[in-house]
N, C-alpha and C positions, 0 to 999 in steps of 0.2 A: 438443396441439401436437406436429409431428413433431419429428427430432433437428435437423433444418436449420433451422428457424425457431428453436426452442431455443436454437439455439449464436450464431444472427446477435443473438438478445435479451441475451447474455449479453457475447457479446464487443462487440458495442455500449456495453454500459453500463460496460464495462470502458476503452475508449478515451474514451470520456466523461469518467470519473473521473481518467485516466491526463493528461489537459490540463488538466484542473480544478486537478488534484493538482501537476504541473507549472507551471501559471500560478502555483498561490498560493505553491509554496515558490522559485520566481526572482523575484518581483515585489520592487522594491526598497524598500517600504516595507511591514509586513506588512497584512495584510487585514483582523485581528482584531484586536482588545482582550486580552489574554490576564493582565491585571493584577486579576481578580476574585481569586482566590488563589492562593498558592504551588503552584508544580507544575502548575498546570493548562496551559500549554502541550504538557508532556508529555504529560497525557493525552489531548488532541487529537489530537499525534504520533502516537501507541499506536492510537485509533482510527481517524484518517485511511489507517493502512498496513493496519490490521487488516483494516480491511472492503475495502481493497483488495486484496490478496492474495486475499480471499475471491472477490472479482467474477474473479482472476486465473483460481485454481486451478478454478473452478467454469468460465469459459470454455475456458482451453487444456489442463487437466488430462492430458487423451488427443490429444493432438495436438503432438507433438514437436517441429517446427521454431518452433511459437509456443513453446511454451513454454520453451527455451530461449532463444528472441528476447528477448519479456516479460519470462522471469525475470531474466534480466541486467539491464534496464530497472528491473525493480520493488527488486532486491537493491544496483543502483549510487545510486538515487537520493537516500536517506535521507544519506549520507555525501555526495556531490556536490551535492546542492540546500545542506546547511551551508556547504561552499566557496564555491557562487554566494553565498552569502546573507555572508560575510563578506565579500565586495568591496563592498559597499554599505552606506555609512556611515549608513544608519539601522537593520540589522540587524544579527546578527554570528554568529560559527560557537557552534555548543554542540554538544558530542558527548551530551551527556545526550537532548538532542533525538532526534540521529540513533540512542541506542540505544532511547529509547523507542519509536521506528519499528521498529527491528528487533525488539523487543519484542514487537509488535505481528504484524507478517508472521508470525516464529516459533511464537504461540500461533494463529494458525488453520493453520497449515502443521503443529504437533501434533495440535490437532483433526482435523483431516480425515484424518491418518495414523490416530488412535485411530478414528474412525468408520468408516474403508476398514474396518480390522481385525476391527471390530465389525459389521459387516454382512456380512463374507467368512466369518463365525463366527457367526452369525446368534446372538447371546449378548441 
């Protein structure tokens, strides 16, 4: 696969995820059931951001004007999707949410800073 097709497969599944992700945290009644057990919406949160930073960093990585576009996009939303999400009287804001999210972005935004390092050092 060349880099062009690559980067269209990637950024593709990245704006995919990025309305998915967007539709389910504005929608004013949530999508899921998240009452199986304690905390387990956080860790929805955790993974929903996680793997999406991944799809981020893996599409706009080297590409500057995305990735500061995106990044702002992906870094504002965990905190403004709770805002939306407290105007509407069937949800309500939780910062535990929105840090689980960030939780989430931060531990692949490590990984992949440990990985660059480790393959630039071929360790």
């Amino acid at each position: 696969m060349n880099k062009k097709t690559y980067n269209y497969v990637w950024d593709t599944l990245f704006i995919i995820y990025l309305i998915v992700l967007i539709y389910f945290a504005t929608t004013p009644k949530a999508p899921f059931n998240y009452s199986r057990f304690d905390g387990e919406d956080k860790i929805w949160h955790f993974i929903a951001y996680a793997g999406g930073m991944f799809l981020f960093l893996k599409s706009y990585f080297n590409r500057k004007f995305f990735l500061y576009f995106f990044g702002a996009i992906i870094f504002i939303l965990p905190i403004g999707s709770e805002y939306i999400q407290a105007l509407s009287p069937y949800r309500y804001f939780s910062m535990y949410d929105a840090l689980a999210s960030y939780a989430g972005i931060f531990s692949v935004i490590i990984f992949f800073v440990i990985h660059k390092k480790l393959a630039e050092n071929k360790i």
